[in-house]
C-alpha positions in Angstrom: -51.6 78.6 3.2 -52.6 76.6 0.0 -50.9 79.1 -2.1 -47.9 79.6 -0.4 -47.5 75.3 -0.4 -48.2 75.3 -3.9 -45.4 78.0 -4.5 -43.3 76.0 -2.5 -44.2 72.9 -4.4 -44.0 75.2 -7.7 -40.2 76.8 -6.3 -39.1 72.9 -5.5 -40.1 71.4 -9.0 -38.4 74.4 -10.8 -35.3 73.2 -9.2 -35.7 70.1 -9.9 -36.3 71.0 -13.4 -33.5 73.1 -13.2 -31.1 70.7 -12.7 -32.3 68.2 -14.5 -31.7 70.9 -17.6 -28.4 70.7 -16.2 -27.7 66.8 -16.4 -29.2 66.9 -20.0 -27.2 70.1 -21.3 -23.9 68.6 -19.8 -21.2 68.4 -22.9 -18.8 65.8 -23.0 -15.5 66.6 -24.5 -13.2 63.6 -26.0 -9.4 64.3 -27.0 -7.2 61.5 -27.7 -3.1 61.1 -27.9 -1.4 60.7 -31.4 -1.5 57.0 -31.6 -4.7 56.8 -30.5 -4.1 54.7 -27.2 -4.8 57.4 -24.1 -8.4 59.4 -24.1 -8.9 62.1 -22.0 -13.0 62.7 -21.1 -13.9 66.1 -20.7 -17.1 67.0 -18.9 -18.6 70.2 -18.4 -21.7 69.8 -16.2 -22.5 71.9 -13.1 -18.6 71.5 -12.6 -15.9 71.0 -15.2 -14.1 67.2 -14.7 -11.8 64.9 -16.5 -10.6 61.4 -16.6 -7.9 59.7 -18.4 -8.2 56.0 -20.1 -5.4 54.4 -21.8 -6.1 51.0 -23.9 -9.3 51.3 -22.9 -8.7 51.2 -19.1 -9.5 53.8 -16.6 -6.5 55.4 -15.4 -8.0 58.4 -14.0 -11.7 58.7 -12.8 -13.4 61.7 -13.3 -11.7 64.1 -11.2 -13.1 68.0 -10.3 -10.9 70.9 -11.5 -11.6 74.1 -10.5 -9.5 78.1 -9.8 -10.8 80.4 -7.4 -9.6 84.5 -7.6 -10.6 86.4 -5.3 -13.4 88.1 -5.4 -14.4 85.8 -8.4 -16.7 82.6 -8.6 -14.7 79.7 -9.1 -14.2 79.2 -12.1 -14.9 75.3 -13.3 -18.2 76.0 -11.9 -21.2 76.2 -13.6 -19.4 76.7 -16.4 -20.4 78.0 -19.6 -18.6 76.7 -22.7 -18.2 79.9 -25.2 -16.0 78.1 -28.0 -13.5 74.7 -28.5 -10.7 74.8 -30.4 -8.5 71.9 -31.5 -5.4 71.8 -32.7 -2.4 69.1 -33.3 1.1 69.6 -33.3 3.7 66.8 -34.7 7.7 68.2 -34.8 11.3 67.1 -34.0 12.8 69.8 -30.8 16.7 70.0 -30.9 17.9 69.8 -27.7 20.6 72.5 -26.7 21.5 70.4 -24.2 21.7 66.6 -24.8 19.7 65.2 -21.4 18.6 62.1 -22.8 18.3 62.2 -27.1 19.9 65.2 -29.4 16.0 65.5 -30.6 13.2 65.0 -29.0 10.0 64.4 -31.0 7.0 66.3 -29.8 3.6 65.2 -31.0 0.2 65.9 -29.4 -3.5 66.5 -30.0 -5.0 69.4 -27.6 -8.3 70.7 -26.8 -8.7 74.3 -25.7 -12.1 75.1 -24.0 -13.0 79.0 -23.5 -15.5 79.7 -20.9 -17.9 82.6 -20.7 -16.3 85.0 -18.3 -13.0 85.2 -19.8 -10.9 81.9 -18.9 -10.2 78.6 -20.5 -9.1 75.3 -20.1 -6.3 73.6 -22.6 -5.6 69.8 -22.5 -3.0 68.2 -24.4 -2.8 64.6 -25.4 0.7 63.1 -25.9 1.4 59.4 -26.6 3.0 59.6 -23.6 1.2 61.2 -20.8 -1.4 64.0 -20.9 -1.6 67.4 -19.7 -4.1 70.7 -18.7 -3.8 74.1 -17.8 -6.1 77.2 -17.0 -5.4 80.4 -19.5 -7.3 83.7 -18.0 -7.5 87.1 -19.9 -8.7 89.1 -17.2 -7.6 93.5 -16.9 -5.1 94.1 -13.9 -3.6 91.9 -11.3 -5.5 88.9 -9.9 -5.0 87.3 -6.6 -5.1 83.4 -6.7 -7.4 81.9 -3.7 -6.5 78.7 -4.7 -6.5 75.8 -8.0 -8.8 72.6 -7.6 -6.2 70.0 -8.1 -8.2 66.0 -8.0 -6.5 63.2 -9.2 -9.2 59.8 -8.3 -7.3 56.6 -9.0 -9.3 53.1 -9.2 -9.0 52.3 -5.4 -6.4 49.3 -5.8 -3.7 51.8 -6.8 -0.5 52.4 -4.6 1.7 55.2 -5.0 5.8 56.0 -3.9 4.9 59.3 -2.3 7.4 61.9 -0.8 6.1 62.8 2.9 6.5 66.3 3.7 4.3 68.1 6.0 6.3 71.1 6.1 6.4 73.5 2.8 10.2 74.8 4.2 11.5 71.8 2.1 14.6 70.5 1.1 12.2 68.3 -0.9 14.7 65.3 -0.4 12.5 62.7 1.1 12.6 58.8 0.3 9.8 57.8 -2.2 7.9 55.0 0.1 5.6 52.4 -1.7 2.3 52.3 0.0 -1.4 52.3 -0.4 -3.1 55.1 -1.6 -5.5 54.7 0.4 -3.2 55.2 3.4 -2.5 58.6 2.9 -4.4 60.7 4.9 -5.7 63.7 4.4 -3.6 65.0 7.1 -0.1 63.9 5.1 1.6 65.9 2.3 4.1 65.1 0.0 5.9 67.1 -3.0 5.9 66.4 -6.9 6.8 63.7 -7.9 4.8 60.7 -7.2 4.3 57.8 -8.9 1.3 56.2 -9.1 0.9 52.2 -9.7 -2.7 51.6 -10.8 -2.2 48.0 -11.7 -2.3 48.6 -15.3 -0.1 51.7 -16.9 1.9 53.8 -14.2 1.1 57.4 -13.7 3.7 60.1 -12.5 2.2 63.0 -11.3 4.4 66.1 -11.7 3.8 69.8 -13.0 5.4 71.9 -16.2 5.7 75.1 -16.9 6.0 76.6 -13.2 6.5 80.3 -13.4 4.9 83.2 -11.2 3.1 81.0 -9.0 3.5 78.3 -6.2 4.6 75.0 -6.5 1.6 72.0 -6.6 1.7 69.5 -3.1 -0.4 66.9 -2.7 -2.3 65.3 -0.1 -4.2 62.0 0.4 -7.5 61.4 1.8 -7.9 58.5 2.7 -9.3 56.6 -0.2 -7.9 56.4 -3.8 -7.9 60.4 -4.3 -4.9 62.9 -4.4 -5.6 66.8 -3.8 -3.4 69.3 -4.8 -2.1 72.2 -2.1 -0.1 75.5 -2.3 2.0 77.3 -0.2 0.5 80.5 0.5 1.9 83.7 -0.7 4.7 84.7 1.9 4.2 88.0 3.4 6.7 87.6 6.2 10.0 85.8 6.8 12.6 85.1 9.2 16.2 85.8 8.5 17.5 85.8 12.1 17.5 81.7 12.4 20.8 79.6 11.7 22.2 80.5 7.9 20.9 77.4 6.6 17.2 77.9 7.9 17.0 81.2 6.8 14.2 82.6 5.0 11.6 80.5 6.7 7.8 82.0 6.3 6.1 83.0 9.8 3.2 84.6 8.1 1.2 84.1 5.3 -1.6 85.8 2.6 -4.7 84.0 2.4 -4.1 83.8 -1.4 -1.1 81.6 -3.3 -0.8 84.0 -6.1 -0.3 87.8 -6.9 0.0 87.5 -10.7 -1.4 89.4 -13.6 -4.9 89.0 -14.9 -3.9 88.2 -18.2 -1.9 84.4 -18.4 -1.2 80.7 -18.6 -1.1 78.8 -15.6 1.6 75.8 -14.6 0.6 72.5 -16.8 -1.0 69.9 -14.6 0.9 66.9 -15.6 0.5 63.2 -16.0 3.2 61.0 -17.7 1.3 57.6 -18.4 3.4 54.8 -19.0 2.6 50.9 -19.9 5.8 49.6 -19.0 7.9 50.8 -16.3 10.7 51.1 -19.3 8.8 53.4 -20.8 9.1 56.1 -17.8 12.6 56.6 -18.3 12.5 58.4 -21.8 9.9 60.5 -21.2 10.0 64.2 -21.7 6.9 66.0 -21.0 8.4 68.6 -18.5 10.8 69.3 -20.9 8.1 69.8 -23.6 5.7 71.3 -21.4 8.4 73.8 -20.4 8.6 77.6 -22.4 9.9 78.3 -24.9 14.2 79.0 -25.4 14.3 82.8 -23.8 18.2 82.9 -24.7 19.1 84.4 -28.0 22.2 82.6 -28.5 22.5 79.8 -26.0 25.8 78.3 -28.0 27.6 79.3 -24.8 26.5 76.6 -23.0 29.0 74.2 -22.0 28.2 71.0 -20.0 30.7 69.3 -18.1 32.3 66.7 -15.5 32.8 69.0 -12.5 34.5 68.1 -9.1 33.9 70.1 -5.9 35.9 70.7 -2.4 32.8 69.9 0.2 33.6 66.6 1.4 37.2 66.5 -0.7 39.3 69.2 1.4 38.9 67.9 4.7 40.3 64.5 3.8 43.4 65.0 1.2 46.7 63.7 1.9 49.8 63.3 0.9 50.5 66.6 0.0 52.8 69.1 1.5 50.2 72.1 2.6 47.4 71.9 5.2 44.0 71.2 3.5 41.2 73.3 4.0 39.8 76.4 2.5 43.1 78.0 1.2 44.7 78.9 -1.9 46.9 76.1 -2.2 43.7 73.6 -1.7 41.8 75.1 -4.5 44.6 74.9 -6.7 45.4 71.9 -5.9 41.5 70.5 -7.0 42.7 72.6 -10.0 45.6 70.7 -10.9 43.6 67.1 -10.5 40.9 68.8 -13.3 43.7 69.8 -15.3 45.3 66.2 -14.9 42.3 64.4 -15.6 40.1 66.4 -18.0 37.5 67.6 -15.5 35.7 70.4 -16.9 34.9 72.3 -13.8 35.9 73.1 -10.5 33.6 74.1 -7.4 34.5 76.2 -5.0 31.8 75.3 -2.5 31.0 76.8 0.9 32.8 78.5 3.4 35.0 80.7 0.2 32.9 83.8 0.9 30.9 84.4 3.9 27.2 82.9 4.0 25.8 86.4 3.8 28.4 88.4 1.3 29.6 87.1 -1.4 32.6 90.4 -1.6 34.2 88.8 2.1 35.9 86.1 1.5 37.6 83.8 3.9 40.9 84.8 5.3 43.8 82.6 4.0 42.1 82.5 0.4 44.1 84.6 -2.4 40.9 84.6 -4.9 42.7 86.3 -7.9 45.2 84.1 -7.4 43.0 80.9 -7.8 41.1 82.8 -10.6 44.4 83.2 -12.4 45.4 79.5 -11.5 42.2 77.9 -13.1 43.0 80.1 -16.3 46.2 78.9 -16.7 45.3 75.1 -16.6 41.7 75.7 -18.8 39.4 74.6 -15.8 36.2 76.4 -15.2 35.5 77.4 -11.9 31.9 77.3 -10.3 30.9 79.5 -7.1 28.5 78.5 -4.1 26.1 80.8 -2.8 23.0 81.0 -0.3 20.0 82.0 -2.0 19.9 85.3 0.7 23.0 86.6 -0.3 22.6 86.4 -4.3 19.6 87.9 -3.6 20.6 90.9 -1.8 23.5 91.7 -4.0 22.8 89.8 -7.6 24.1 92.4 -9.9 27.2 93.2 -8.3 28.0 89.6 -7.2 27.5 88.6 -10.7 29.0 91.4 -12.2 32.2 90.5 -10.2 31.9 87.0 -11.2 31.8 87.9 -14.6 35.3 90.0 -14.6 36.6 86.9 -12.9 35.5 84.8 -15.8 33.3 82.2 -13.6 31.5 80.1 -15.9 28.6 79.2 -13.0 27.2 79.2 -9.5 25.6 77.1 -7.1 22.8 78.5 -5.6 21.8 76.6 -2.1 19.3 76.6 0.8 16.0 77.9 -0.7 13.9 75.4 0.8 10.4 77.1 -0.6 8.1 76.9 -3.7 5.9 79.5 -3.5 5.6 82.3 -5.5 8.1 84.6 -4.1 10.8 81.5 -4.5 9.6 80.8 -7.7 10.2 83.8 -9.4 13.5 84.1 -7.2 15.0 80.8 -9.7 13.9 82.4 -13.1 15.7 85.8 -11.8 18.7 84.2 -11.2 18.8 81.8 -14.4 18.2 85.1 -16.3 20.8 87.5 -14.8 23.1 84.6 -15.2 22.6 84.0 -18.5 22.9 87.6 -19.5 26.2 87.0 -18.2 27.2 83.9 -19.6 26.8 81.6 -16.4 25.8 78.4 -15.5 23.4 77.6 -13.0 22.9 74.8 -10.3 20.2 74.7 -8.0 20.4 73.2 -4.4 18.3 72.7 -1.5 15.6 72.9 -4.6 12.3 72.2 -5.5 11.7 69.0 -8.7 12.8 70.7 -12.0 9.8 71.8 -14.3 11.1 72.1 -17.2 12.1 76.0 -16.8 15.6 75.0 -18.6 14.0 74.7 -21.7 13.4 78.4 -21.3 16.4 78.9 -19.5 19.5 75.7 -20.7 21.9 77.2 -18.8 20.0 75.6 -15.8 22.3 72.3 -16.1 21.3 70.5 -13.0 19.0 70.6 -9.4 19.2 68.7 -6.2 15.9 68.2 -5.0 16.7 64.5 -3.9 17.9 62.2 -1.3 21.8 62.2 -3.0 25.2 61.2 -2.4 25.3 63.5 1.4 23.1 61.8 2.8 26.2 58.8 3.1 27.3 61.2 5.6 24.5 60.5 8.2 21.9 57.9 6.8 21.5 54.5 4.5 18.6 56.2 2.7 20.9 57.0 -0.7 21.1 53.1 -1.1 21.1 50.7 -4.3 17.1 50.4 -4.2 17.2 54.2 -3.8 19.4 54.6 -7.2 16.7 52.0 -8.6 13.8 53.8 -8.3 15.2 57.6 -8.9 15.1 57.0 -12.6 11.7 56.1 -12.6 10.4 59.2 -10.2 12.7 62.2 -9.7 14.6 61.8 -12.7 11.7 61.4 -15.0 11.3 64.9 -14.6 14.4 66.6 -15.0 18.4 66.4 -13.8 19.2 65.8 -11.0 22.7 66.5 -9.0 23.2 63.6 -7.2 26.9 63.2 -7.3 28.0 59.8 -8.3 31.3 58.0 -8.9 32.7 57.8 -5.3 35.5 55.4 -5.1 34.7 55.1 -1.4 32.5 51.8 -1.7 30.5 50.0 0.9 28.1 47.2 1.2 25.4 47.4 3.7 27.6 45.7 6.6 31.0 47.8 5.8 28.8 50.8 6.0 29.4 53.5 8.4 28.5 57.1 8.6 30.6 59.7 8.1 30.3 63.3 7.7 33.5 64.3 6.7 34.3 61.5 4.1 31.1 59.4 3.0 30.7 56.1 2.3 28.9 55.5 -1.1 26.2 52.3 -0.7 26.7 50.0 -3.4 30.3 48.4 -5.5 32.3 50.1 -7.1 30.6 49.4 -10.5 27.6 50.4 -9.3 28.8 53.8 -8.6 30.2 54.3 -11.7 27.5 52.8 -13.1 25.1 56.0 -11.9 27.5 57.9 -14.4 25.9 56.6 -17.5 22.2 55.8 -15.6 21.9 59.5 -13.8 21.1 62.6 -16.1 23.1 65.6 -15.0 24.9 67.7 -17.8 26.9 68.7 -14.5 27.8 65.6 -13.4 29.8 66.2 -10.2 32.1 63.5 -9.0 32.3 64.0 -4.5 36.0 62.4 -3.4 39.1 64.3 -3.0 41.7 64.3 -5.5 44.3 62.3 -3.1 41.7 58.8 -3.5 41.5 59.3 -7.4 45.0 60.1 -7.6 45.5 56.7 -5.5 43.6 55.0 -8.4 44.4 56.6 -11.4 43.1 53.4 -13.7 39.6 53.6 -12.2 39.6 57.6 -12.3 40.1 57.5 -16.2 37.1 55.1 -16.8 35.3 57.4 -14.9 36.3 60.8 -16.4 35.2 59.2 -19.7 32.1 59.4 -19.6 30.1 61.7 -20.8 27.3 63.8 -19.4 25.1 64.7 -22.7 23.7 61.6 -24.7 22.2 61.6 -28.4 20.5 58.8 -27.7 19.3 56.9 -25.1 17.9 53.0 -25.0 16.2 51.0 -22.1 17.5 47.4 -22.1 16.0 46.4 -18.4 14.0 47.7 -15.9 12.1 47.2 -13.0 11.0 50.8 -10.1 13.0 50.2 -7.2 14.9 46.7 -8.7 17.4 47.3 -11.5 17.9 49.3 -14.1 19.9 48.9 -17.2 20.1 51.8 -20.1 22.1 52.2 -23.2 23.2 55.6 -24.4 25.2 56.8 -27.2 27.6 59.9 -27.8 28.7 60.7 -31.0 29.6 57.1 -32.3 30.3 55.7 -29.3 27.9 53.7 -26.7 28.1 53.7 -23.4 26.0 50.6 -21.2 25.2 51.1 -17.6 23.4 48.4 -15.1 22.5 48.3 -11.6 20.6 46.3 -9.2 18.9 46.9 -5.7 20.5 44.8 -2.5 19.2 41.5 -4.7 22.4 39.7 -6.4 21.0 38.8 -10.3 21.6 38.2 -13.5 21.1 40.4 -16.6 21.3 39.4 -20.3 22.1 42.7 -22.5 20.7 42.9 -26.1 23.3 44.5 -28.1 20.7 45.1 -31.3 20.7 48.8 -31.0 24.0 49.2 -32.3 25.1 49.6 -35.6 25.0 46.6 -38.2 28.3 45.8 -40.2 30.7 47.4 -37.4 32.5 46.1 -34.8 32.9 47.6 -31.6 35.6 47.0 -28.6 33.7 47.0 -25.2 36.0 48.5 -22.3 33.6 46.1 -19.5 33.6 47.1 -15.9 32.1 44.6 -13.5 31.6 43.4 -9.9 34.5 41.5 -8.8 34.2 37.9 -7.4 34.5 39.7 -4.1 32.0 42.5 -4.0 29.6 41.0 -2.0 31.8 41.1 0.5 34.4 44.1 -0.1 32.5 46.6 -2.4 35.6 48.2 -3.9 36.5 45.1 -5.5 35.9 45.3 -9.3 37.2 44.0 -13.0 38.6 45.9 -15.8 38.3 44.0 -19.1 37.9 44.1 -22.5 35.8 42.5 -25.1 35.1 42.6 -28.6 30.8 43.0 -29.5 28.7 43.5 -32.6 25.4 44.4 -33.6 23.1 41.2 -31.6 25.1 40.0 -29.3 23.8 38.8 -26.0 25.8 38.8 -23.6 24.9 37.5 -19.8 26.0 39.7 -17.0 25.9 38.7 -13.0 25.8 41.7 -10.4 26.1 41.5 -7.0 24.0 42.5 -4.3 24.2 46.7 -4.9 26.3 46.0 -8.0 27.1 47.4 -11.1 27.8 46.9 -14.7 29.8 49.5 -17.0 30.6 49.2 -20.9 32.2 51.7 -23.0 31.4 50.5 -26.5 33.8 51.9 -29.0 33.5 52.1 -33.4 37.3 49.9 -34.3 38.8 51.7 -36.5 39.8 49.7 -39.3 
């Protein structure tokens, strides 16, 4: 009996011992941005963690990361560090398409940690945000259990937060400010959120998304956010209504069938001091792959109009409107009249579930030949199902036509499966010369890099929703900059001429009220990234206005440059952006009236510029289409004090005098 205690005594010591070896052998691992302002901490111990600080505050507490393959330990635990490596990077990217600046500087310190047992862990430091990733070189195919995802916040934070229990997504969801601490373990929510911790703001997003599922996150009930995945899909229903189609009634109990031998999505955190300072940032885009199109000088991006809402309220015109030739060339002739780039033939041309019948009444070579003629491209809606099932020949087709891009709808999913659906289509399209936008889509993550002839993505409560709901309101438009937009384009379809304030406001599917003034609508022109910016009315209401209609057909959808003048998540925003010579100034405000004083210092000293000045009318409170047209003269310093009203807008088209 003695000798078996004193084993026992001997067996319990040794662990003791054992772990204690482990407390003293843990290695902590320091990496820190450019300028020197954001550390990431690094510790490998009996589990690999990390936590952010920026300016010496914690941002992120140390937080567990960890990847599970099957029939693998995790790996993150007990770790075993084999080599680091660091490296810097400091370079100017030119954009091929002009989102926000024609360059984009991209400087960052990383870290790259190789474990025994053949994966690693890379960090990058940026000055504005920070980033990991897993890298495993294993033989053969792997089977993903699941990734530790951990973000601990300090336990004042709040967060806007997209609910969403259900992974069949739309992801369009209205970001609601609450506590962390509210979320529950029991409530989702899709990338992105944005996380206040009373000191720099954190949005939580991912990069570099390819081959694998899309990161959720959950609460838990205290200041910590855990990451989910949808499952890998192993059976789906294509019997429900056309728009639910494709919904997943069984699942694997892994997220990922990928090969052994890769990098994993980047696990990203923009960090910003200011709120200002979240609406130039670029880390999805730099975090993205690199260009995969040999010569992407094809790319065009464009004002575009489309027939959903337009065709079932034109007027005064001598045919019946509706899906028919003489509609669709009529939608051509207002492009041609007004300089629209593109025309979009959305649903109900072809059948939902082949893309060869198209709808009776509808002479498509004729409206092919039509949109030649006048030197308007012409865009194509599809559901996801039916691209897939006949991709190359739909395409093909589309090609002889001379389409310059489709609109690819209702995918609703993230996991793998859907995931590598987008790439397939971005790269059969581009082999042929098309354009892509992506609705009823998951947050961009920066696959256009790879891919620019990805120009824009829903993935956000947009202009629709008018049709049914209030949730695609002014403090809506104030916050999407901040959140959604942050990580990419976004389709939301501004510069309705169809203007209400909250109490002229009234659902309506068939021709939707925009929430807001006139200027503000316009305003989201110059405010919302979308090198397809799509413009929702029919052509009979800009006809009826053809003054307003021109302001809003000149202005631009790529920008060299891009300045923040005011702004404030969820209150008002106001940016400056230049084109070529010209600037172009856009403001907005939530349902508060204020005023704004713009600081015309970014502009060029020892020119003179004439300001084109849209603004709220005297009235707008009351009648929302009421607006002012007028023009001013502005130089380099000027300050100049604007007034919005509640859900107004300010536009300024600031042009070089010639001399």
């Amino acid at each position: 009996m003695k000798a078996r205690r004193a084993l026992r005594i001997a067996a319990v010591f040794g662990l003791f011992v054992w772990i204690g070896l482990e407390i003293v052998q843990a290695e902590d691992l320091l990496l820190t941005s450019p300028d020197g302002a954001t550390t990431v901490s690094v510790r490998v111990a009996e589990r690999v963690s990390w936590a952010v600080s920026r300016r010496g505050r914690q941002v992120v507490l140390p937080s567990q990361i960890s990847l599970k393959v099957v029939s693998k330990p995790a790996f993150g635990a007990r770790p075993r560090i084999a080599k680091t490596d660091r490296s810097s990077v400091s370079q100017e990217l030119k954009s091929v398409v002009r989102e926000k600046f024609a360059s984009i500087p991209e400087r960052y310190n990383q870290l790259r940690v190789d474990f025994e047992g053949g994966y690693s862990l890379v960090f990058r430091a940026y000055d504005e945000g920070v980033a990991y990733r897993w890298e495993v070189g294993l033989p053969a195919e792997i089977s993903v259990e699941t990734e530790g995802v951990e973000f601990a916040f300090p336990p004042s934070a709040s967060v806007y937060f997209q609910h969403d229990n259900n992974f069949h997504s739309h992801n369009e969801r209205p970001f609601e400010l609450q506590p962390l601490s509210a979320i529950s373990s029991k409530q989702r929510g899709f990338l992105p959120a944005l996380v206040l911790t009373g000191g720099p703001r954190v949005l939580i997003t991912e990069a570099d998304l390819r081959d694998y599922p899309g990161l959720w996150l959950h609460g838990n009930g205290n200041s910590t956010l855990s990451g989910v995945f949808p499952a890998f899909p192993l059976e789906v229903d294509m019997n429900l209504k056309w728009h639910d189609r494709g919904r997943v009634t069984k699942r694997a109990g892994f997220i990922a069938k990928t090969l052994g031998t890769r990098t994993f999505p980047w696990r990203v955190l923009a960090i910003a001091d200011e709120d200002a300072d979240l609406l130039t940032n670029q880390l999805v885009y730099l975090l993205g792959g690199p260009l995969e199109i040999e010569d992407p000088s094809w790319i065009k991006p464009g004002l575009a109009t489309l027939d959903w809402w337009g065709r079932r309220s034109i007027y005064g015109v001598d045919f019946k409107a509706g899906v028919n030739t003489e509609t669709y060339k009529h939608f051509i002739d207002f492009c041609a009249d007004f300089g629209i780039d593109y025309y979009l033939l959305d649903m109900s041309w072809s059948s939902v579930d082949d893309l060869f019948k198209i709808a009776e009444g509808l002479d498509m070579q004729a409206v092919i030949e039509h949109a030649h003629e006048k030197h308007v491209g012409i865009f194509l809606w599809t559901t996801w199902y039916a691209l897939d099932r006949q991709m190359t020949e739909a395409l093909d087709q589309f090609q002889r036509w001379g389409v310059k891009g489709i609109k690819v709808d209702f995918m609703q999913r993230d996991d793998q499966w859907m995931v590598n659906f987008y790439e397939r289509v971005a790269r059969e399209a581009a082999k042929r010369r098309m354009l892509v936008d992506f609705h009823g889509a998951y947050k961009p993550t920066g696959l256009r890099r790879a891919y620019p002839n990805i120009l824009t993505r829903e993935g956000l409560i947009e202009f629709e929703f008018n049709g049914w709901t209030d949730q695609a309101n002014p403090e809506h438009h104030a916050t999407l900059p901040f959140t959604r937009m942050a990580t990419g384009p976004m389709d939301y379809i501004p510069g309705t001429l169809n203007n209400a304030q909250k109490h002229e406001y009234a659902a309506n599917g068939d021709r939707p009220m925009g929430l807001g003034t006139r200027s503000h609508s316009i305003a989201l022109m110059v405010l919302f990234e979308s090198p397809l910016q799509m413009i929702p009315d029919p052509p009979s209401d800009y006809y009826r206005e053809p003054e307003i209609t021109r302001y809003l057909v000149g202005i631009p959808v790529e920008w060299d440059e891009t300045r923040v003048l005011h702004a404030k998540v969820g209150d008002y925003v106001a940016l400056a952006r230049r084109n070529g010579e010209d600037w172009f100034v856009g403001a907005i405000t939530d349902w508060t009236a204020r005023p704004l004083e713009l600081d015309f210092s970014f502009l060029d000293a020892g020119r003179q510029y004439d300001a084109e000045i849209l603004k709220d009318g005297p009235n707008a409170g009351i009648r929302a289409i009421d607006y002012k047209l007028e023009g001013a003269q502005i130089r380099k310093g000027d300050r100049l004090s604007i007034s919005l009203a509640p859900g107004g807008g300010w536009v300024a088209k600031l042009r070089v005098r010639e001399k």
